[in-house]
N, C-alpha and C positions, 0 to 999 in steps of 0.2 A: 454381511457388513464387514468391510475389513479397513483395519485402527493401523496407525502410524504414526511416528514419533519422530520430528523433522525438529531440526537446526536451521536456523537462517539468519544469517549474521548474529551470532550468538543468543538468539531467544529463540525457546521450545516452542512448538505446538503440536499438540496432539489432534491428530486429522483422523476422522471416521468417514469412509466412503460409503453412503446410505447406499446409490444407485446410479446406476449408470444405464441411462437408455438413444441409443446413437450418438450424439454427440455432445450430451448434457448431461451433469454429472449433480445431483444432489450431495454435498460434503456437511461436513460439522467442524467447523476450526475452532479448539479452545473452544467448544460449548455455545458457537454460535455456527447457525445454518448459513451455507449458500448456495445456488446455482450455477454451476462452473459449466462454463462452454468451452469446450476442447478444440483446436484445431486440428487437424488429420488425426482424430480419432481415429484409433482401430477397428476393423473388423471384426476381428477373435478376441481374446479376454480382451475385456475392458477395464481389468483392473491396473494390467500390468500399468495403461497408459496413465492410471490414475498419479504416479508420483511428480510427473512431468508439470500438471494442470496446477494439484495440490498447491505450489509454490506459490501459483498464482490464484488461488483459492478466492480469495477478496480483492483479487484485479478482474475484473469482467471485459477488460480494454488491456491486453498483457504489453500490445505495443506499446501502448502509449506509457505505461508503466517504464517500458525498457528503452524508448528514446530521451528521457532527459539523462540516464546513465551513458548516451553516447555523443553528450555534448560533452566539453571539459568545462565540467564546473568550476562557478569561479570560486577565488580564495573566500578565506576566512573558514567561521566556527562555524558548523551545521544545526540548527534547529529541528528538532527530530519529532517524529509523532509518537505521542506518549501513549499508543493503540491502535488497533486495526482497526480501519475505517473509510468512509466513502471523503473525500473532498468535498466541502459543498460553498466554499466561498475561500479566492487566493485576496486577503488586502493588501498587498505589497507588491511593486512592480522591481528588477532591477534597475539601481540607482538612487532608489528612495534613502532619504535618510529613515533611520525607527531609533525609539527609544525603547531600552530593557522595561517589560511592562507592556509593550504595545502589541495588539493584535495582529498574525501576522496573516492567519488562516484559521478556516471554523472547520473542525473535523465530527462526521457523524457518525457514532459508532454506539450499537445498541439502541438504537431509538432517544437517541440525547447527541442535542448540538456539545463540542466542547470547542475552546478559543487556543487555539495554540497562540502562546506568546512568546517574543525574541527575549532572548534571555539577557542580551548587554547593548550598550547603546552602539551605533554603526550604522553601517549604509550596505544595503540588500545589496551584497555582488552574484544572487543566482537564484533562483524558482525554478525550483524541481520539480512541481507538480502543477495541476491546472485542476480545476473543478471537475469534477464529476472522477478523476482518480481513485482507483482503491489503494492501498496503502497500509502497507503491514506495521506492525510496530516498532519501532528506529526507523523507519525511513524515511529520509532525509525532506524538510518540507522547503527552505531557503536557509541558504548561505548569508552569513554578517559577518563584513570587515570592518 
C-alpha cells in the first residue's frame, strides 16, 4: 500500500493506494474508501499512474468534473462544498433569484445528505455541477451575483 500527501487548491489529503487491478484502483482519501477507474491505465507499475487518478479520487466521471471548468463561469461569489462528496440534487437553475439561507444543492458524503446553502441574497449567474458529480472539498457548486 503506498500513502501520499496531495494539495489541491489549498486543502490536504492524504491518499492510501489499497490496489490496483487493470484499471480500477481501490484508494482511501481522508479516511474514506473509493473505487477509482483510471483511463489508459498502465501496463507496468500501477502505481506510478496512481497520482494522475488520486486527483480525481471522488470523481468517477473526471470529464464531467473538468467541463464546467471549461465554460467561463459567470460572475459573482462562489458557493463552495464544505466536503468531498457525490452530488445528489442541483435546486438552482442559472437566473434564479435565491435568498442567503436557501438551498442550493444536497451534497452526499459519508452516508449523510447535507444542504449546501447560498450564503448572500442574488441571482445564480452559474452551476458548476450537476447531480451525480463528485466533488472535492472547495469546489465550486454555483455562482451568486
Amino acid at each position: 500500500m503506498k500513502s501520499y500527501k496531495f494539495k489541491i487548491n489549498g486543502n490536504e489529503y492524504n491518499v492510501e493506494i489499497n490496489s490496483v487491478e487493470g484499471s480500477i484502483a481501490d484508494v482511501t482519501v481522508n479516511g474514506t474508501s473509493y473505487t477509482v477507474e483510471m483511463e489508459n491505465a498502465p501496463a507496468a507499475p500501477a502505481v506510478q499512474a496512481a497520482p494522475a487518478p488520486v486527483q480525481a479520487a471522488s470523481s468517477p466521471a473526471p470529464a464531467a468534473q473538468a467541463a464546467p471548468a471549461a465554460k467561463p463561469a459567470g460572475a459573482g461569489k462562489a458557493v463552495t462544498s464544505p466536503l468531498p462528496g457525490v452530488i445528489i440534487e442541483v435546486s438552482v437553475k442559472e437566473g434564479q433569484a435565491v435568498k442567503a439561507g436557501q438551498k442550493v444543492a444536497v451534497i452526499e458524503a459519508m452516508k449523510m445528505e447535507n444542504e449546501i446553502q447560498a450564503e448572500t441574497d442574488g441571482t445564480v449567474t452559474a452551476v458548476l455541477v450537476s447531480k451525480g458529480d463528485s466533488v472535492l472539498e472547495g469546489a465550486e457548486i454555483v455562482k451568486i451575483a
